[in-house]
C-alpha positions as CSV (number, residue, x, y, z in Angstrom):
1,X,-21.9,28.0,28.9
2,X,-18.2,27.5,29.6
3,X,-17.9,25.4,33.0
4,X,-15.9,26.4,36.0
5,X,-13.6,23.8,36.6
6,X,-14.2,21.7,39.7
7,X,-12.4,20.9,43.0
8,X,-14.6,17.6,43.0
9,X,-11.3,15.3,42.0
10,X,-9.3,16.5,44.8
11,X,-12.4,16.0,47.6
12,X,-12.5,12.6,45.8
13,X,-9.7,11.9,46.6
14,X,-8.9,13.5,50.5
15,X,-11.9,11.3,51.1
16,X,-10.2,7.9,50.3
17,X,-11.0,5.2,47.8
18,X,-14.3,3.9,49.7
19,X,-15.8,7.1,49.0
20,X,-13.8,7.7,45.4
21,X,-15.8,4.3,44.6
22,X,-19.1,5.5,45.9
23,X,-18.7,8.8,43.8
24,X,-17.9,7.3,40.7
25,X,-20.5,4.9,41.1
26,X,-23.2,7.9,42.0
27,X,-21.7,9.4,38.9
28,X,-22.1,6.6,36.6
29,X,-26.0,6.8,37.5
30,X,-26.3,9.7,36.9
31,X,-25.2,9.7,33.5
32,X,-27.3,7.0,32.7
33,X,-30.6,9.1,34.1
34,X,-28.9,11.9,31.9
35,X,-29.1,10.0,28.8
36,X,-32.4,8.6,28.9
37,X,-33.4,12.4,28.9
38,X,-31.8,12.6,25.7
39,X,-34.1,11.8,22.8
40,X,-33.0,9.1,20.8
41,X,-35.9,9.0,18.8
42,X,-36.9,12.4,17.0
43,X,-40.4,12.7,15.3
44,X,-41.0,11.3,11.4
45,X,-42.6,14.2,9.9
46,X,-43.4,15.1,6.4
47,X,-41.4,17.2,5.0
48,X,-39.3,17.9,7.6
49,X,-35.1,15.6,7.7
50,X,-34.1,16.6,11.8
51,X,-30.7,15.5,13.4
52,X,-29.4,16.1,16.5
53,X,-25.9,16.2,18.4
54,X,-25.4,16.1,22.5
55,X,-21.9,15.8,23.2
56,X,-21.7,16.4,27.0
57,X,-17.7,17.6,28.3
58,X,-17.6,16.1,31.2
59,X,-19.5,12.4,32.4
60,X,-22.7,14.5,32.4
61,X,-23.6,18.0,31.1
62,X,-26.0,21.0,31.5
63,X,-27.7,21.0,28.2
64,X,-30.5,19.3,27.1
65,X,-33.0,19.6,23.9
66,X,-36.3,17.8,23.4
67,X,-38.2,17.5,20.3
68,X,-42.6,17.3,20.8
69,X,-44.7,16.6,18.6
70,X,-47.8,17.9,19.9
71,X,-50.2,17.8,17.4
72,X,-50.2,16.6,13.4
73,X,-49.6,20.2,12.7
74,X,-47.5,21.7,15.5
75,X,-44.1,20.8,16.6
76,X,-41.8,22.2,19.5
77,X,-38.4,22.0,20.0
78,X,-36.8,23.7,22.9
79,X,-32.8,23.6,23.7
80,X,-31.4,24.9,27.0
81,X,-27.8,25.3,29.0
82,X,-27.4,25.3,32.7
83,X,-25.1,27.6,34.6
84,X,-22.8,25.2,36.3
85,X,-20.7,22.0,36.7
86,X,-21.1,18.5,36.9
87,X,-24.2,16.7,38.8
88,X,-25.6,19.4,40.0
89,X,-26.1,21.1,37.0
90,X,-27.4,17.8,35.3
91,X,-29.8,17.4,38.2
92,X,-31.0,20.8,37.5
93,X,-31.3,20.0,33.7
94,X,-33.5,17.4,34.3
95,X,-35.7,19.3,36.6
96,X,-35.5,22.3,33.4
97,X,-36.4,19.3,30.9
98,X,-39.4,17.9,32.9
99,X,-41.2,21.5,33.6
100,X,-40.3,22.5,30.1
101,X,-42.4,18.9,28.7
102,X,-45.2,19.4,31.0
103,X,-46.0,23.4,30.4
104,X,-45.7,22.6,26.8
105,X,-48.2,20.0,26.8
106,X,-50.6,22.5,28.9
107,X,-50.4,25.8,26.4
108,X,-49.2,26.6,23.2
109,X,-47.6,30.3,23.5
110,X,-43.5,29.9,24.0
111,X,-43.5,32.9,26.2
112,X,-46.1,31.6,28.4
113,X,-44.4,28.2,28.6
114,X,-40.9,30.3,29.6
115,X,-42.7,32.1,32.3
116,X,-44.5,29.3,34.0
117,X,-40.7,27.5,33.6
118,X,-39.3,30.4,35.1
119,X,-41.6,30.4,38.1
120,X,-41.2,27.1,38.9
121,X,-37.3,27.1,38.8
122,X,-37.4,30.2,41.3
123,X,-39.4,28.4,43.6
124,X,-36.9,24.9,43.6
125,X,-33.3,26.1,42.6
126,X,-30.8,28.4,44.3
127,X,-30.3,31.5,42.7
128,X,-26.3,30.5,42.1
129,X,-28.1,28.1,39.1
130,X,-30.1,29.8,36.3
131,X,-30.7,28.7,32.9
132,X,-30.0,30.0,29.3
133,X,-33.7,28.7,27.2
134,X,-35.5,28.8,23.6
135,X,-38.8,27.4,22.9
136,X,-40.1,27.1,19.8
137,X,-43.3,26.3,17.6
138,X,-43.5,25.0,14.4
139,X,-47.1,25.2,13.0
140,X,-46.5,22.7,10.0
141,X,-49.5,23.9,8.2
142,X,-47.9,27.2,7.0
143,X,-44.4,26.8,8.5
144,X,-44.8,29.9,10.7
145,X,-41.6,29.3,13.5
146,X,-43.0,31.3,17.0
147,X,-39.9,31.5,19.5
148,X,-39.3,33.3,22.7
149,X,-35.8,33.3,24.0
150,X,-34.2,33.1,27.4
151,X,-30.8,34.8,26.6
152,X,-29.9,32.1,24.6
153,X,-27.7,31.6,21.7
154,X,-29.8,32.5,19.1
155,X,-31.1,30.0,16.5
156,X,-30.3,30.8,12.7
157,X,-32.2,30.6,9.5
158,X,-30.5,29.5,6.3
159,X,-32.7,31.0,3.9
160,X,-32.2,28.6,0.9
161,X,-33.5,31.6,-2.1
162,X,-31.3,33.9,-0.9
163,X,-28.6,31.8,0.6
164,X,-28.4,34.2,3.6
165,X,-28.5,33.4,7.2
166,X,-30.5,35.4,9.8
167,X,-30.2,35.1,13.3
168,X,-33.4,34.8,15.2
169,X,-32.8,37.6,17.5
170,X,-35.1,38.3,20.7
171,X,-35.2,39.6,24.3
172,X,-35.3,37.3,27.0
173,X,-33.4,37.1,30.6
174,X,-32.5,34.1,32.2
175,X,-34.5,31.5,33.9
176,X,-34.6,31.0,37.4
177,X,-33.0,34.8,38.3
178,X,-36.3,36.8,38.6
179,X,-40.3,36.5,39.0
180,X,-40.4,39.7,36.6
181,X,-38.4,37.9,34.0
182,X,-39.8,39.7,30.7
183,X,-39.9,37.4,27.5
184,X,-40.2,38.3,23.9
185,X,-42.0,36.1,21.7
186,X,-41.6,36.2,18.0
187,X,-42.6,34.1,14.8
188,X,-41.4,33.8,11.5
189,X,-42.2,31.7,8.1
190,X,-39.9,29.5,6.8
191,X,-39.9,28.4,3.2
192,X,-39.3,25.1,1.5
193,X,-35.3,24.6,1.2
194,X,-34.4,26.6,4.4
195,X,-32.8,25.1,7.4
196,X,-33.3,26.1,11.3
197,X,-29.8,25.8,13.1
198,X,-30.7,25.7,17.1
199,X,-27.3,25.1,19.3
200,X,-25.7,25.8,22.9
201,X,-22.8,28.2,23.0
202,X,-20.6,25.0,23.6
203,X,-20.6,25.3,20.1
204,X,-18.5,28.2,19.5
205,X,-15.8,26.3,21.0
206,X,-14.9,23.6,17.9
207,X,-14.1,26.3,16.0
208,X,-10.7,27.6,17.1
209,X,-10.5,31.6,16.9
210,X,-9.3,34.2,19.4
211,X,-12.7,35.8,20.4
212,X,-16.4,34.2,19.8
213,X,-17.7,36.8,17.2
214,X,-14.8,35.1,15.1
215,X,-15.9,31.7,16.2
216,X,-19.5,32.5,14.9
217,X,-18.1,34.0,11.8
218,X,-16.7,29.9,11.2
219,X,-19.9,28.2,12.0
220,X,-21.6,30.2,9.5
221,X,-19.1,29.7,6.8
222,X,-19.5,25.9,7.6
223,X,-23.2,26.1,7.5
224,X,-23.2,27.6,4.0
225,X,-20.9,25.2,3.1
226,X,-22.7,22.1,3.7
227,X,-26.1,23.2,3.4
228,X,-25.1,23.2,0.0
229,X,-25.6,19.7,-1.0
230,X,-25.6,17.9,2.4
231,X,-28.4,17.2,4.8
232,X,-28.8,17.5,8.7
233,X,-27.5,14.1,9.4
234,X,-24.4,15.0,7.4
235,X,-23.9,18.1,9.0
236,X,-24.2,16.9,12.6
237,X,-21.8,13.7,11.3
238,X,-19.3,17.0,10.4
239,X,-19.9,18.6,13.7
240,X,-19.3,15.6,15.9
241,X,-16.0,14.9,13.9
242,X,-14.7,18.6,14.3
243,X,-15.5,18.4,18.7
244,X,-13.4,14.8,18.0
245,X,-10.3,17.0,16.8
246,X,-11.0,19.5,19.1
247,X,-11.0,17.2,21.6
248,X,-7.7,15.8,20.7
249,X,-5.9,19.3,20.3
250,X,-7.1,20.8,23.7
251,X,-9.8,19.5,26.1
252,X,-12.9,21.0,25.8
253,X,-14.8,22.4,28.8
254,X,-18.3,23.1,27.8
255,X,-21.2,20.7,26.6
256,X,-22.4,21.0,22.7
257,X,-25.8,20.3,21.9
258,X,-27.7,21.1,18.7
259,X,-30.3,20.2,16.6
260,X,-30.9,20.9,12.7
261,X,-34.1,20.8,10.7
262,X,-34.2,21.3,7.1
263,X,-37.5,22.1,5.5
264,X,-37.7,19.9,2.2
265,X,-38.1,21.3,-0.9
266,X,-40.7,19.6,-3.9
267,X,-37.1,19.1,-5.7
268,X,-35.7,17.5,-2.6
269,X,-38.3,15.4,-2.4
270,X,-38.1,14.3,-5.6
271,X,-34.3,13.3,-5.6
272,X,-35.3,11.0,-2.4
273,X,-37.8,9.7,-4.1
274,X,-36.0,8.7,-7.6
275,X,-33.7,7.3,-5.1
276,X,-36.3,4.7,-3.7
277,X,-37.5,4.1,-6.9
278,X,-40.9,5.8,-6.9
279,X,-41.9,7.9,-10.1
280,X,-42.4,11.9,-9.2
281,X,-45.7,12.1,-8.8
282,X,-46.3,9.0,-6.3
283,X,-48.0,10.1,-3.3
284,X,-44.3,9.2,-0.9
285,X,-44.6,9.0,2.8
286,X,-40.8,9.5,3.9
287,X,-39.1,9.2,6.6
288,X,-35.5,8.8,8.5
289,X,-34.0,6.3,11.0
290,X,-30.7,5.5,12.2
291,X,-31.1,3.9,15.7
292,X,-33.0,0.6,16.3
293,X,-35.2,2.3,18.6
294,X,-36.6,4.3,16.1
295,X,-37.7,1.3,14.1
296,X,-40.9,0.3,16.0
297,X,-42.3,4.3,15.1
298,X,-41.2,3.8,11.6
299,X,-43.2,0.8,11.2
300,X,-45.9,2.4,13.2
301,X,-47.2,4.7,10.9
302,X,-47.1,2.2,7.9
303,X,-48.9,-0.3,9.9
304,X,-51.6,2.2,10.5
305,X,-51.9,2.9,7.2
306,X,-53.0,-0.5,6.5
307,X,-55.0,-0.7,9.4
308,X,-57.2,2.4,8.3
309,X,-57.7,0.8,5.0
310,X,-59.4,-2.4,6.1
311,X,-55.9,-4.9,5.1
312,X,-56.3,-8.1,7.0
313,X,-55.1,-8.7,10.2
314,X,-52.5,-11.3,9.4
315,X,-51.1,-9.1,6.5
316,X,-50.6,-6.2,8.8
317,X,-48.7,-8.9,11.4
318,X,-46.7,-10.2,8.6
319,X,-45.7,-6.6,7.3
320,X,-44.7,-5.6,11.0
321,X,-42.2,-9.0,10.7
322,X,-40.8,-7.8,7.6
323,X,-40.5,-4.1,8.5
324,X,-38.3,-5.3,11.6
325,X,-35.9,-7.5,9.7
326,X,-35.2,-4.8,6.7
327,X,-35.3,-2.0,9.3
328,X,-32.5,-3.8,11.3
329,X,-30.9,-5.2,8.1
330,X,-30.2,-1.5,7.1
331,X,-29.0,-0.1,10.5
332,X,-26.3,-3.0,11.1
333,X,-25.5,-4.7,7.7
334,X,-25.7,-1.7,5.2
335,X,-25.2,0.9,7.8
336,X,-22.4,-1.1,9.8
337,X,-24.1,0.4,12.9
338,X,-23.2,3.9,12.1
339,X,-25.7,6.2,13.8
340,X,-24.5,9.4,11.8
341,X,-26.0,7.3,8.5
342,X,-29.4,7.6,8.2
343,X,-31.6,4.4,6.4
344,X,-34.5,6.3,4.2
345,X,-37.7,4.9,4.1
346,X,-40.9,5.9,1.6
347,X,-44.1,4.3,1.4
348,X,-47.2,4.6,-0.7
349,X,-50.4,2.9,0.6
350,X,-53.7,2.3,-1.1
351,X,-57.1,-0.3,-0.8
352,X,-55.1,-2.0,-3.9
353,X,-51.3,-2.3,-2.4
354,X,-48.7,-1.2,0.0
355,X,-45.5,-0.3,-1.7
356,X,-42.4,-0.1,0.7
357,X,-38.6,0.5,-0.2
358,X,-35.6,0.9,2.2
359,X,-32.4,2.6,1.3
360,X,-29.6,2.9,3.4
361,X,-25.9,4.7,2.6
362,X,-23.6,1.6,2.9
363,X,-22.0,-0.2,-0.2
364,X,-24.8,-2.0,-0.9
365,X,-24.5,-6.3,-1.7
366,X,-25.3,-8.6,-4.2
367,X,-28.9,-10.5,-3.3
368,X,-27.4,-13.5,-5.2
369,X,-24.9,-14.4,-3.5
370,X,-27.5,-15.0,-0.3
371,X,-27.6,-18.5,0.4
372,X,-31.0,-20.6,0.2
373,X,-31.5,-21.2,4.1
374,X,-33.7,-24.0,2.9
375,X,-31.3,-26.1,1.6
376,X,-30.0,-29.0,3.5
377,X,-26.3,-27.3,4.1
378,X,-27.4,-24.4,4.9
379,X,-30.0,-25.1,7.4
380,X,-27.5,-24.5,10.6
381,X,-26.4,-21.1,9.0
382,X,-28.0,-17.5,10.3
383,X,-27.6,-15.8,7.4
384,X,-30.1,-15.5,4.4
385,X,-33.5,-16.6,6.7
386,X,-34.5,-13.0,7.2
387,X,-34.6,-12.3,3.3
388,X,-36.5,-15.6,3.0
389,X,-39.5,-14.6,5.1
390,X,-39.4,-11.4,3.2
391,X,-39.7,-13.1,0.2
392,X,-42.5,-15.8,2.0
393,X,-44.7,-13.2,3.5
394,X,-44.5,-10.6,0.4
395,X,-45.6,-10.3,-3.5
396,X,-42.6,-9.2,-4.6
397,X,-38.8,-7.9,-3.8
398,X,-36.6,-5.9,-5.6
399,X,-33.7,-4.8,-4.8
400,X,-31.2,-1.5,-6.5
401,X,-28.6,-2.4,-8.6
402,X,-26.2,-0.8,-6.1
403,X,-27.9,-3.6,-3.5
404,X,-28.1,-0.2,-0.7
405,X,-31.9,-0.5,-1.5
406,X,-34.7,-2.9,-0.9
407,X,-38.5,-2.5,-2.2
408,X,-41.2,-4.8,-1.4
409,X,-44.9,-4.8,-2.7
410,X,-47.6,-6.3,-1.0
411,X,-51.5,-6.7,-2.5
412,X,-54.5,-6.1,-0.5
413,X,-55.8,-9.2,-0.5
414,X,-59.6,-7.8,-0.1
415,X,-58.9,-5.6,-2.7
């Protein structure tokens, strides 16, 4: 929702520079609380790619999202947008974000989850603060999308067959503005290929027009455009550099938020996994990372793997080394630390082997040119020791011509 401005600047600074410091300060923490709210991590799931943009306007925002994977079938995702302006909105939005997680841990309707939400903000918030809300339901095993909507932009569907979009349209008033709030709750299926688009109204504003239905009429020219060949994590990487022009051109006054998940096609699937080297019919496990703290959940659920099929203890230890290094390798050498590139991972695990292969979007290097850390002149030198233990702890390595692309094999040594 746009923001009213604020008279907080001039109070700051009536009230001297003692105070000015103590309100920047309080600020400051703020922010930081409001950004540990923010997920960094989003759930690896099987044939689901997510990404996700939060671009509060000011030092902190009213919008949150939060991804939950409740189950190994069902997945929520809920997106909201406080009426307001500065802390007090935020505070509100974290209040919003921790009712939201709880209810939705409790019961798995969406409507039922915006009513008990709704009751509880009546009871703790003025009435001069509502909320705009969607929750929403993935049940994985048959893709069926159930949503309820608290007068909130509405989410769209590219349909990937009939490359058409379709709003997800449904009743819902605000939270927080009456007990006998009535909320519609709808489902849909989704089919391999489509994408689900959820955003804040902030995001109307990147796209420069004289009225919003004009806006809208942008955002879904630029959705067909790069659901064409991109992915989410290129599409969010567009979004974040259109709010950076925006930005430049005219300040913008309202928080954008949004997250994309595209629903992977057999086809898809296949291109990733020529890319990592695997034939078509390998059994892949993929996934996406492009922040160090997703790394440990990454290597999680291929050290699991190996866990449930009985590989030794020290090979699972050594695994979790290697994972680490090549994770972190990909982010900050091939990556150069650029969170809008994603490092894709695939793994296939049996009682005979464990085949991992990394591939991240940088220029890639030449392995060769890596010097031998054992060697007397290079023994002071950092680089080149992390590739060694891969090599030590491992059966074999190869790498992609390109050098973007890692693959290491490891025998069960029970097997």
């Amino acid at each position: 929702m746009p923001k009213q401005k604020s008279n907080n600047k001039i109070e700051m600074l009536e009230a001297g520079p003692q105070a000015h410091s103590a309100m920047d300060e309080d600020l400051l923490i703020a922010r930081k609380i409001q950004k540990a709210m923010v997920p960094q991590c989003l759930p690896a799931v099987e044939g689901l790619e997510m990404a996700s943009l939060y671009l509060p306007s000011g030092a902190v925002g009213g919008d949150l999202f939060d991804v939950i994977q409740l189950t190994e079938d069902i997945l929520v995702l809920v997106i909201f947008d406080v009426a307001g302006h500065g802390v007090s909105a935020a505070l509100i939005s974290a209040m919003a974000k921790v009712s939201f997680s709880n209810h939705i841990r409790s019961v798995t309707s969406p409507r039922t989850v915006m009513e008990r939400v709704n009751s509880e903000m009546i009871r703790n918030i003025s009435a001069d603060y509502y909320l705009t809300a969607l929750v929403a339901y993935l049940d994985m095993h048959d893709n069926k999308l159930t949503y309820c909507n608290a007068g909130h932009t509405y989410p769209i569907i590219f349909k990937r067959k009939e490359r058409t979009l379709v709003p997800l349209c449904s009743t819902g008033v605000f939270v927080g503005v009456s007990d006998k709030g009535y909320y519609e709750e709808k489902s849909v299926h989704l089919n391999p290929g489509d994408w689900l688009f959820l955003f804040t109204d902030g995001i109307y504003r990147m796209f420069k027009a004289d009225n919003e239905l004009l806006s809208r009429k942008l955002l879904e020219k630029e959705i067909l455009k790069l659901t064409a060949d991109g992915s989410p994590q290129s599409f969010v990487a567009s979004l974040q550099k259109r709010h950076d022009r925006r930005s430049l051109d005219d300040d913008m006054d309202d928080d954008v938020t949004a997250v994309v998940v595209e629903f992977l096609t057999q086809s898809r699937k296949n291109q990733i996994k020529e890319k990592l080297g695997f034939k078509l019919d390998d059994p892949v496990y993929l996934q996406y990372i492009s922040y160090f703290e997703e790394m440990d959940r990454a290597a999680a659920i291929i050290l699991s793997g190996m866990d449930s099929l009985g590989y030794p203890d020290e090979s699972i230890r050594k695994m979790k080394i290697i994972l680490t290094e090549l994770f972190a390798n990909a982010i900050y050498h091939g990556n150069k630390g650029d969170h809008s590139k994603k490092v894709t991972v695939g793994h296939i695990i049996n009682k005979k082997k464990i085949l991992v292969s990394i591939m991240d979007e940088g220029d890639g290097f030449d392995p060769k040119i890596i010097p031998d850390p054992t060697l007397p002149e290079n023994l002071i030198k950092d680089c080149g020791r992390g590739l060694y233990i891969v090599h030590s702890y491992v059966d074999k390595v190869e790498f992609s011509g390109k050098g973007n692309r890692i693959t290491v094999t490891k025998y069960h040594s029970g097997a």
